[in-house]
C-alpha positions as CSV (number, residue, x, y, z in Angstrom):
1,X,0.0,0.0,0.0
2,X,2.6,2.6,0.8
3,X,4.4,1.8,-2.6
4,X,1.2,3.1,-4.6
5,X,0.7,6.3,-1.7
6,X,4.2,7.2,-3.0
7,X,3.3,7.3,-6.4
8,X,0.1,8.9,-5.8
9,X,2.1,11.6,-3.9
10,X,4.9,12.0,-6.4
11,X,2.6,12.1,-9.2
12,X,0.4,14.7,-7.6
13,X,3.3,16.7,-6.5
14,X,4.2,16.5,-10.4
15,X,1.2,18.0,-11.6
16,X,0.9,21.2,-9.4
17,X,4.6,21.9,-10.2
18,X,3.7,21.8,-14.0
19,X,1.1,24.1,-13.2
20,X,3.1,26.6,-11.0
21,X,5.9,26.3,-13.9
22,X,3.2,27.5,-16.4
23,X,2.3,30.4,-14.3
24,X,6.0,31.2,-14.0
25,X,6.7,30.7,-18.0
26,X,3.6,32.9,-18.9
27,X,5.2,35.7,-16.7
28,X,8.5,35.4,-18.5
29,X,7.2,35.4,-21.4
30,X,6.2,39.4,-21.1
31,X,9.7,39.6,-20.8
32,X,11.2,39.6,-24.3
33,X,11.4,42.2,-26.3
34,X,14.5,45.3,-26.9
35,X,15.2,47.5,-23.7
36,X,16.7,50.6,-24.0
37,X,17.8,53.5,-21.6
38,X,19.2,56.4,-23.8
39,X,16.1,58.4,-22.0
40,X,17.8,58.3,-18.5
41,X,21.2,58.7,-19.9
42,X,19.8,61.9,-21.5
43,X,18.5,62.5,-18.5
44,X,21.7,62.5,-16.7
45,X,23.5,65.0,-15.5
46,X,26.4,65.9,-18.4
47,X,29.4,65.2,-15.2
48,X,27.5,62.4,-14.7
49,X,29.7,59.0,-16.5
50,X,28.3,56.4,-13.9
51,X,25.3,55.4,-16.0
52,X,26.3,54.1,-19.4
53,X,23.9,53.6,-22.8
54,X,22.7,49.8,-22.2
55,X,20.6,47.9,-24.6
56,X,19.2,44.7,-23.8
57,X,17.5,42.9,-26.1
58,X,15.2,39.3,-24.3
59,X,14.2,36.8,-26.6
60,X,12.1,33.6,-26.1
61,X,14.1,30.1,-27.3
62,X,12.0,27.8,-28.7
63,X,12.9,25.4,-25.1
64,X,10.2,26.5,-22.8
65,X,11.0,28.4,-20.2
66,X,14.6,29.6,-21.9
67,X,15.3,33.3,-23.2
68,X,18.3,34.5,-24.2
69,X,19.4,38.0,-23.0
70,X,21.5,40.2,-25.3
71,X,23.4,43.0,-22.9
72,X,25.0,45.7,-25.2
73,X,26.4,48.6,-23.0
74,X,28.8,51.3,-24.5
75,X,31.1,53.3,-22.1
76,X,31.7,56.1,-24.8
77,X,31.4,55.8,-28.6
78,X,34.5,54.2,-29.6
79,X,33.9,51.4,-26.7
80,X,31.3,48.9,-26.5
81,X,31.0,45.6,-24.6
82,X,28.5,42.6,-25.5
83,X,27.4,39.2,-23.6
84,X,24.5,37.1,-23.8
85,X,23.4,35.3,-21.0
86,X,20.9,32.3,-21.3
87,X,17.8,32.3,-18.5
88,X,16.0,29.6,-17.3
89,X,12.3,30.1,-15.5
90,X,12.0,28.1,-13.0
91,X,9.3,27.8,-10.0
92,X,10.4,28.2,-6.2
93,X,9.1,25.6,-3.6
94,X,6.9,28.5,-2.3
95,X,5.9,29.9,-5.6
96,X,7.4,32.2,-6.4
97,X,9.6,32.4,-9.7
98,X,12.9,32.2,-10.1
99,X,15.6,33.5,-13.8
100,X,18.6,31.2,-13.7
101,X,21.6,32.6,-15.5
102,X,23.9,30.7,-17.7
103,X,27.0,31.7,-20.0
104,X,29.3,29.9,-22.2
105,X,32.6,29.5,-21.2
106,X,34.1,31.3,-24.7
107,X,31.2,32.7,-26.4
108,X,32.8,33.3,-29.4
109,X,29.9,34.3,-31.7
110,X,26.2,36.2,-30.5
111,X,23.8,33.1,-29.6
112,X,20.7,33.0,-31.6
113,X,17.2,31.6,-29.9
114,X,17.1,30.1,-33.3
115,X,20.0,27.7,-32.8
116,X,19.9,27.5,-28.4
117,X,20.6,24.5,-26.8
118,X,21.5,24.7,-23.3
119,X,24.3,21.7,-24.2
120,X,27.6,23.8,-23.4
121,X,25.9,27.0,-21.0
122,X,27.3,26.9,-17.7
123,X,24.7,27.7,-14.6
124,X,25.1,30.7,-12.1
125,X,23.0,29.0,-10.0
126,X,23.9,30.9,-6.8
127,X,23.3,34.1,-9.1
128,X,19.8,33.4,-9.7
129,X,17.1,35.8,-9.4
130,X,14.3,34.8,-7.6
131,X,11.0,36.7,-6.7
132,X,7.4,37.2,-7.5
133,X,6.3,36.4,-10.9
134,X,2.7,37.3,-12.3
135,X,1.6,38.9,-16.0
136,X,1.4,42.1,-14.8
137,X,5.2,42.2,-13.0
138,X,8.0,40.2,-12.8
139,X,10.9,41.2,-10.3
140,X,13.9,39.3,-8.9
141,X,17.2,39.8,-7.3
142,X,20.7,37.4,-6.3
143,X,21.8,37.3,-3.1
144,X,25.1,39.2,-3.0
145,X,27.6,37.2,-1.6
146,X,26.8,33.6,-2.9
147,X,26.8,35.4,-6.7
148,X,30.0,37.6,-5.9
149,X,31.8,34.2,-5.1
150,X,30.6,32.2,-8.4
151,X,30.8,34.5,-10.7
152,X,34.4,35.8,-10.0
153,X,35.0,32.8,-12.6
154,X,32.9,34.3,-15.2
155,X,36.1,37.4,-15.4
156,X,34.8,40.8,-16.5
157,X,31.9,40.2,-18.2
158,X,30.2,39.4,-15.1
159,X,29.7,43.4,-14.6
160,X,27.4,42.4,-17.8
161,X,25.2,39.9,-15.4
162,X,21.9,41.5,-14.2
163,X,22.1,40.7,-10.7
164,X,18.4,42.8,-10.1
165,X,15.7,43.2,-12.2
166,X,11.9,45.0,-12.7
167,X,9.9,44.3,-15.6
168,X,6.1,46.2,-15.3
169,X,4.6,47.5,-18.3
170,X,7.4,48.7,-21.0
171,X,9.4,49.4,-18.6
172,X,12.9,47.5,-17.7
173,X,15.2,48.3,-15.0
174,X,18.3,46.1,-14.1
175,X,20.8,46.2,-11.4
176,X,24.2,45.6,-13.0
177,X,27.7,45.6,-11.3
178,X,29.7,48.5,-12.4
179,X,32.9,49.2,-11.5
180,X,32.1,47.4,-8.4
181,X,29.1,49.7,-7.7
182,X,25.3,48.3,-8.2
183,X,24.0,50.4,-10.9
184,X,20.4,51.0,-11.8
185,X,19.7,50.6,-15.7
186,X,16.0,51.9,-16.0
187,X,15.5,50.9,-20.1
188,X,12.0,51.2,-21.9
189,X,11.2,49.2,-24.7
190,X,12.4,51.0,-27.6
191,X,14.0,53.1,-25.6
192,X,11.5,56.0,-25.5
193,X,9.9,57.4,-23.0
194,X,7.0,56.2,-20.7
């Protein structure tokens, strides 16, 4: 008898988890789409070098609960940096959502959602950014220290690694680590004004 109560259990356990994970994927999936914030870096004050022209661009993959995200930032006009991180959505054991990041080790050439496989992406696990998920707004942050640690092995493009982020209408903000100072990208798709 106890052999079948397991499986009742495990299978039932099964089910609401698919559920909560389509709750979670629906959320993410407002998520793609271009991001930019040339409106608060004209907003800026002219002395003002701390907040740099970032461009992030999110698209779905065609593995559920993947996106790729493209982060484009230029310090002046002659220098630009480019990574693309791959996120998984996951659900939390109290519900509430969770972005996983991954990179490639030598990412060579721009991943395309086209073409994704997760097959060679390396997890950030302890960089993930968890919080609540719902169509409306979907927020999430890393916990400092854990994410400082594992990602000292990612080198310098982990000042490219959203460790903070707000998505609520067509509005995107992400916290990135510049120069060793959290940094506040508030973007808009399109990169007009809302």
């Amino acid at each position: 008898m106890k052999p079948y109560f397991m499986l009742a259990t495990l299978l039932c356990a099964g089910i609401l988890r698919a559920e909560l994970s389509a709750d979670t994927a629906s959320a993410v999936a407002t998520l793609s789409g271009r991001f930019d914030n040339k409106a608060q870096v004209a907003s800026a004050p002219t002395s003002d070098a701390s907040i740099p022209h970032v461009t992030i661009t999110i698209e779905p993959t065609s593995r559920p609960g993947w996106s790729l995200w493209h982060v484009h930032l230029e310090t002046d006009p002659e220098t630009s940096y480019d990574q693309t991180w791959a996120m998984e959505a996951r659900t939390e054991y109290d519900g509430s959502g969770a972005l996983i990041p991954y990179y490639q080790f030598k990412q060579e050439t721009v991943p395309t959602a086209a073409s994704f496989g997760p097959e060679g992406w390396l997890s950030l696990e302890a960089c993930a950014l968890r919080g609540p998920f719902t169509k409306s707004r979907v927020e999430g942050a890393s916990e400092g220290e854990p994410c400082v640690a594992v990602s000292m092995g990612v080198g310098a493009r982990r000042a490219l690694l959203p460790v903070g982020f707000l998505h609520e209408g067509n509005r995107l903000q992400v916290d990135l680590n510049l120069r060793g100072v959290r940094t506040r990208i508030d973007a808009t798709a399109g990169g007009g004004d809302s």
